[in-house]
C-alpha positions in Angstrom: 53.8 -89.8 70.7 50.2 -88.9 71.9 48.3 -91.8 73.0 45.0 -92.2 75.1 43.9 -95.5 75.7 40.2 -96.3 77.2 39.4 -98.9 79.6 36.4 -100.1 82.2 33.7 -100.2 79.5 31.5 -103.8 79.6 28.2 -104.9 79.6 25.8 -103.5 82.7 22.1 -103.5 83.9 19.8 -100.6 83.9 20.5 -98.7 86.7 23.8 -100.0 87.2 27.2 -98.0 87.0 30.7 -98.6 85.6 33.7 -96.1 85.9 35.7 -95.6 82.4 39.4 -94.6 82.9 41.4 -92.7 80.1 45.7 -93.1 80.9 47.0 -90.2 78.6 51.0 -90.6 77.6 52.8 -88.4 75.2 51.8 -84.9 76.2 51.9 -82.4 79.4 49.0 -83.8 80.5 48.2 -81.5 83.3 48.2 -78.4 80.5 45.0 -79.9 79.0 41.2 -79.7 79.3 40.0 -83.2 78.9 36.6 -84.2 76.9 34.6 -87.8 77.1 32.4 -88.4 74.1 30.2 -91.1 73.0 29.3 -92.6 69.6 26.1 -94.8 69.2 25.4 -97.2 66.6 24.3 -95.6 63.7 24.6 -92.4 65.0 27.0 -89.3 65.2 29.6 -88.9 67.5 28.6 -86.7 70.7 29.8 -84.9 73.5 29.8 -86.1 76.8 31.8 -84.1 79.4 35.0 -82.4 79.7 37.2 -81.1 82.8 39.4 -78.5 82.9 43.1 -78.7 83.2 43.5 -78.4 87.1 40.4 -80.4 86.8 38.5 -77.7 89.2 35.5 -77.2 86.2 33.6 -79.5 84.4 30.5 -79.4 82.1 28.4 -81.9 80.8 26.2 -82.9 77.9 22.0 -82.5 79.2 21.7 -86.2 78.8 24.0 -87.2 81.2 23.7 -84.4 83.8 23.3 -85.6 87.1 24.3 -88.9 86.4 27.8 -88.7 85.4 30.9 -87.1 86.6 34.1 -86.7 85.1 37.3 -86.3 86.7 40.8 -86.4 86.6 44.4 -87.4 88.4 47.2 -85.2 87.0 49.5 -87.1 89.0 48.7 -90.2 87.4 48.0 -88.4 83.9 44.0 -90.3 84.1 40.8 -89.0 83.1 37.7 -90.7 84.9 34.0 -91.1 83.9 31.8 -92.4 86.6 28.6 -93.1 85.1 26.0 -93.9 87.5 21.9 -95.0 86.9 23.2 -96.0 83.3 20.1 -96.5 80.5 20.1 -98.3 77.7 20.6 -95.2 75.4 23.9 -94.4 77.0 24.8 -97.9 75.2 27.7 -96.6 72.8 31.5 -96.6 72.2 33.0 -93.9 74.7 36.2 -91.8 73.5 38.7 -89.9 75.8 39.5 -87.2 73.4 42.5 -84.3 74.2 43.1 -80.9 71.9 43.4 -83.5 67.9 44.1 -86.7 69.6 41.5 -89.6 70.6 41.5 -92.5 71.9 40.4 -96.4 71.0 37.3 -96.2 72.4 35.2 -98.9 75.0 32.2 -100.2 74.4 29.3 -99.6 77.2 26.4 -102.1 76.3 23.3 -101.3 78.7 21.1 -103.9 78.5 18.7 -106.5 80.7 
């Protein structure tokens, strides 16, 4: 069966960075576009980024332009968010997410 579990989420500074990873099993992974997205507390569920199949595009929400990149290792079926000069409103649970399926989630707390 499909499953996409999160890890690397955890509590960081302002300013700091943290890289997410997203192992995907159950599915031809390279065949996929894959998407990052981001629920706050008491807020909707947004997007974040995805990445093409042979990972050679990539498009991101305004919010985090600049300061994230996503990307991906087809050979090790991962999806990677680097998140870099992180804010406190990028505190939220992040989801890898592929075609219907998503993940657990990992918390990102940004805080001083």
């Amino acid at each position: 069966q499909v499953q996409l579990v999160e890890s690397g989420g955890g509590l960081v500074q302002p300013g700091g960075s943290l890289r997410l990873s997203c192992a995907a099993s159950g599915f031809t992974f390279s065949n996929y576009r894959m998407n990052w997205y981001r629920q706050a507390p008491g807020k909707e569920r947004e997007f974040v980024a995805y990445i093409s199949s042979s990972g050679d595009s990539a498009n991101y929400a305004d919010s985090v332009k600049g300061r994230f990149t996503i990307s991906r290792d087809n050979a090790k079926n991962t999806v990677y968010l680097q998140m870099n000069s992180l804010k406190p409103e990028d505190t939220a649970v992040y989801y890898c997410h592929a075609f219907s399926y998503w993940g657990q989630g990992t918390q990102v707390t940004v805080s001083s």
